[in-house]
N, C-alpha and C positions, 0 to 999 in steps of 0.2 A: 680492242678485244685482245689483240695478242701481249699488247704491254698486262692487261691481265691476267693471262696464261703464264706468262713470264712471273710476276711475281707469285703465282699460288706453286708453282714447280720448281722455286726457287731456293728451298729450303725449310730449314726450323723453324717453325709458327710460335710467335712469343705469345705468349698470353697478357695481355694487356689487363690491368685494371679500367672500367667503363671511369667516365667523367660522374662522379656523386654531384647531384646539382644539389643545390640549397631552398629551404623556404624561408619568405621572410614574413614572419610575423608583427602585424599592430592593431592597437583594438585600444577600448576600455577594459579598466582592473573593479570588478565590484565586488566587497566582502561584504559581505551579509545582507547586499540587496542596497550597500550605500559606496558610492563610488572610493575606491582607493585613495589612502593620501598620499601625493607627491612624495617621490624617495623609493616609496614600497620598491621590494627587490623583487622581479617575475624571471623565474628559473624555467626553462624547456628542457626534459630531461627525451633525449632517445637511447636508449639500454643504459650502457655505463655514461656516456656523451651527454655534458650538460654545456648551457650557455647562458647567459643573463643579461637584462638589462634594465632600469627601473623605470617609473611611473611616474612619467613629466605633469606639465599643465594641464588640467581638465580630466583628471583622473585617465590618461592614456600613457600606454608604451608604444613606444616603437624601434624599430630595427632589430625584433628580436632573432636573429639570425640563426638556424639549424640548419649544420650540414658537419654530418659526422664525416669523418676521414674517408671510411672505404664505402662499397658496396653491403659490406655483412651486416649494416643498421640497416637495410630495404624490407619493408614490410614490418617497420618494430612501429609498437605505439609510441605515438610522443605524447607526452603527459605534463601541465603546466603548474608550478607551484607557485606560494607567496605564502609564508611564515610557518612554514612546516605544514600548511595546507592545499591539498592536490584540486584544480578545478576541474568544474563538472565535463567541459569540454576537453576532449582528446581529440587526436588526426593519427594518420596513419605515413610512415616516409615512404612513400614510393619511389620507385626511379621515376626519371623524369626526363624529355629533351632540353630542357632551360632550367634555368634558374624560375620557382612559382613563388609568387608575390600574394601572400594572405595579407597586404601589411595595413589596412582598413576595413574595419567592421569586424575583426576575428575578436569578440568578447572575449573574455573569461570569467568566469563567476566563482567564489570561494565561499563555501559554507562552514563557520568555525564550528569547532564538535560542541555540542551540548553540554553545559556542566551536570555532573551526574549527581543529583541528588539524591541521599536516603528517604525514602519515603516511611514514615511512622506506617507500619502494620497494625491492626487494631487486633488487641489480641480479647480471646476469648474471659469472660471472669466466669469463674462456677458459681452454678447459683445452687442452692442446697434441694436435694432431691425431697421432692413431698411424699409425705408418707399418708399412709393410711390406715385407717381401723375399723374395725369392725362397727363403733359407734358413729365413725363420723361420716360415713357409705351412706349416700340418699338418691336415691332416684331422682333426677331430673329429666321432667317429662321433655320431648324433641318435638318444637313445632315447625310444621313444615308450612313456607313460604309461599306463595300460588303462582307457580311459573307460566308465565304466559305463552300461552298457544295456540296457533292456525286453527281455528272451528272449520270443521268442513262444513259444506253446506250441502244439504241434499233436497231436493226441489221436494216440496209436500205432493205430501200424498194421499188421496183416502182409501184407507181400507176399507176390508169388508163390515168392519165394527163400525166406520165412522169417524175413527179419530186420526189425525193429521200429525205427520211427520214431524220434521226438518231442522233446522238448526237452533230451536229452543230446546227440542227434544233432545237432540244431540248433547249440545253444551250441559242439561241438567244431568243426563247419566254423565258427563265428565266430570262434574264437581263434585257425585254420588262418590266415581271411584276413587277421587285424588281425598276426601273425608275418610271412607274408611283405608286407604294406605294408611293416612295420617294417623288414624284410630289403629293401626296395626302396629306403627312402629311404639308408641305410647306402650300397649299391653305390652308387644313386646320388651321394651327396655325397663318395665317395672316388673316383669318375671324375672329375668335374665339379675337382676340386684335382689330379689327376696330369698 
């Protein structure tokens, strides 16, 4: 305890740069979902700070070493390239008390960009506008289609007269009113042209 008393009362406090530990990355290289060929170059960039190494047998890297000079890379992304193509996997540099060891199973996968095709637009052709006249105007009658519909049903019944409800009755006034619409829009669209 005193020999620590001793140095903290001792004078000027240096400021120390902290020890930057390293990661070492290895893994498989896949571009486009088919494993990398042998050679390919895999780059680790953290900020300005890059480093490389290539892609041995069996489509793997190894000893991809990061470890930037100081402290001021701590907290930057590391980002992994191969042919001017960044993979989908990123990490982060943290500090560390060791040196940390990604260097099996850390993939990387590379999506090459799409080539950009023009696609043909279909473009509009005019078609000549129909005309009209006075001779060639004809009424065409509009028949309408019989849409299908829920009948209700209403339990019969006898009236005072005797005669009985229910859903035959029903359904005949529905056909009654869907005729004469049908018969309404007809008058209608042959007035509407005279």
């Amino acid at each position: 305890m005193c020999a620590a008393m001793v140095v903290a009362g001792s004078g000027a406090a240096h400021a120390q740069e902290p020890i930057v530990f390293p990661i070492l990355y290895g893994g498989a290289v896949f571009i486009d979902g088919a494993p990398a060929p042998e050679g390919t170059v895999v780059t680790a960039r953290v900020g300005d700070w890059q480093n490389q190494t290539t892609v041995q047998g069996n489509s793997r890297y190894y000893g991809l070493l990061v470890a930037p000079p100081t402290s001021a890379y701590y907290r930057t992304i590391i980002t992994f390239h191969v042919e001017g193509m960044t993979a989908a996997e990123q990490d982060l540099f943290l500090p560390a008390g060791g040196p940390t060891f990604k260097d099996s199973g850390y993939d990387l996968h590379f999506v090459r960009p799409q080539q950009q095709t023009t696609t043909p637009r279909p473009t509009a052709t005019p078609a000549a506008a129909p005309t009209a006249t006075a001779a060639s105007v004809t009424a065409t009658p509009t028949s309408l289609a019989p849409v299908a519909t829920a009948t209700p049903t209403v339990p019969a019944r006898i009236s005072p007269g005797g005669i009985g409800g229910g859903p035959v009755a029903l359904a005949g006034v529905g056909a009654a009113v869907l005729l004469a619409a049908g018969g309404f829009a007809i008058w209608r669209s042959r007035r509407a042209h005279s």
